[in-house]
C-alpha positions as CSV (number, residue, x, y, z in Angstrom):
1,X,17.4,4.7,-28.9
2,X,18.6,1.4,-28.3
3,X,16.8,1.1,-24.6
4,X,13.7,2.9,-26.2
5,X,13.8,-0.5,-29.1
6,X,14.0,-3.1,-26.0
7,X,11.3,-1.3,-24.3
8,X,9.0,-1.6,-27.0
9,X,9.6,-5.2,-28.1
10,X,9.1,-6.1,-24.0
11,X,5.9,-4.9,-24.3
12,X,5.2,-6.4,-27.2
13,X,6.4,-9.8,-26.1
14,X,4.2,-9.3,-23.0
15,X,1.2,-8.2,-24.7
16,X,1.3,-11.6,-27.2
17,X,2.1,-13.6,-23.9
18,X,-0.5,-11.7,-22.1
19,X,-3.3,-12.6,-24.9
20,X,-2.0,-16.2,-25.4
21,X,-2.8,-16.8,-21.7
22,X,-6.5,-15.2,-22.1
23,X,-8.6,-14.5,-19.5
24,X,-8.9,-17.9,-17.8
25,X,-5.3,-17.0,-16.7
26,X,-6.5,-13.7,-15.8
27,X,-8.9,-15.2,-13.4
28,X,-6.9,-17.3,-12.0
29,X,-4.9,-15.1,-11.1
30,X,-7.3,-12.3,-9.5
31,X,-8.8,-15.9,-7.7
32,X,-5.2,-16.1,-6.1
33,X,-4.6,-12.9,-4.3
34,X,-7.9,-12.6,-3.8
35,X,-7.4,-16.1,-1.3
36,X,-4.2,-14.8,-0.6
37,X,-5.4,-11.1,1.0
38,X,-8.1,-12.9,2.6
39,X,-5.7,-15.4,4.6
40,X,-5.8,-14.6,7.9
41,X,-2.1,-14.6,8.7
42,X,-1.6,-12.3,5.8
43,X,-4.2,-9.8,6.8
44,X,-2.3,-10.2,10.7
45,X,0.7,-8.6,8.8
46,X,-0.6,-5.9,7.0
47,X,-2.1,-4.9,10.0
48,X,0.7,-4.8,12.2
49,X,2.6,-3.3,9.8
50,X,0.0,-0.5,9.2
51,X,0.0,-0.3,12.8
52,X,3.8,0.1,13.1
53,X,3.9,2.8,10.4
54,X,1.1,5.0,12.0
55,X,3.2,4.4,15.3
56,X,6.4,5.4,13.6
57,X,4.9,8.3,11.7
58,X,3.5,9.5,15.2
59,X,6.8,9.4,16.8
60,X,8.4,11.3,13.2
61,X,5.8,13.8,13.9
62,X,6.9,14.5,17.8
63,X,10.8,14.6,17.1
64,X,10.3,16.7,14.1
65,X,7.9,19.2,15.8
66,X,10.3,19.2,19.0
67,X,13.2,20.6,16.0
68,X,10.6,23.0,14.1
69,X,8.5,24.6,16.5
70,X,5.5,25.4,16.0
71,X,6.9,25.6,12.4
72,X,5.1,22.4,11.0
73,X,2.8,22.7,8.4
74,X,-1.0,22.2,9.4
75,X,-1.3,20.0,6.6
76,X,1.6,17.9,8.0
77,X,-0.1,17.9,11.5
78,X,-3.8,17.2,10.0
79,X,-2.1,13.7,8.3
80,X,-0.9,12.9,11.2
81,X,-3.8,13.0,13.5
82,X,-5.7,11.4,10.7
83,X,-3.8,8.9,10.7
84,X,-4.6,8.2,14.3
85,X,-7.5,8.8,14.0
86,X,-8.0,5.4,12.0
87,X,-5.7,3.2,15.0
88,X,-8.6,1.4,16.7
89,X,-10.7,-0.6,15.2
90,X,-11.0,1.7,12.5
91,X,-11.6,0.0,8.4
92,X,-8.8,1.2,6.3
93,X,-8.6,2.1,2.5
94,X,-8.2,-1.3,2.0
95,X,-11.5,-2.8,3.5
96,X,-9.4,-4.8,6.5
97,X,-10.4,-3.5,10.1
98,X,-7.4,-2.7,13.3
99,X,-8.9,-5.1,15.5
């Protein structure tokens, strides 16, 4: 009971903080990470590291298949190929492109 009663009253602290700092806030913040995922050394890191992660997934895939067999689940294999699929050049869910 006690942590449900701290829960609540953090929200309700947040929600009257929240309000006090109205919407200009609000837009000032959406105006920062919207500069912020449009820097161009950011968008270099979320693409390498998308990059990495289909590579690592890729190499998941063939040591996993070597221990199952023919075993692996098609949906397993159909991620897998989607995902590289989208390696070059490709946009991604989040409108940045692998190039």
């Amino acid at each position: 009971m006690r942590y449900k009663l701290t829960f609540v009253v953090g929200v309700a602290v947040g929600y009257v903080l929240g309000t006090r700092a109205g919407r200009e806030r609000y837009e000032q913040l959406r105006t920062s990470a919207r500069q912020l995922s449009a820097n161009p050394a950011v968008r270099n890191a979320a693409e390498t590291a998308a990059q990495t992660g289909r590579q690592v997934a890729g190499r998941a895939y063939h040591v996993v298949s070597d221990k199952v067999g023919d075993r692996m689940p098609e949906s397993v294999t159909e991620r897998v190929r989607s995902l590289r699929g989208r390696g070059q050049g490709a946009e991604d869910d989040w409108g940045t492109t692998n190039t």
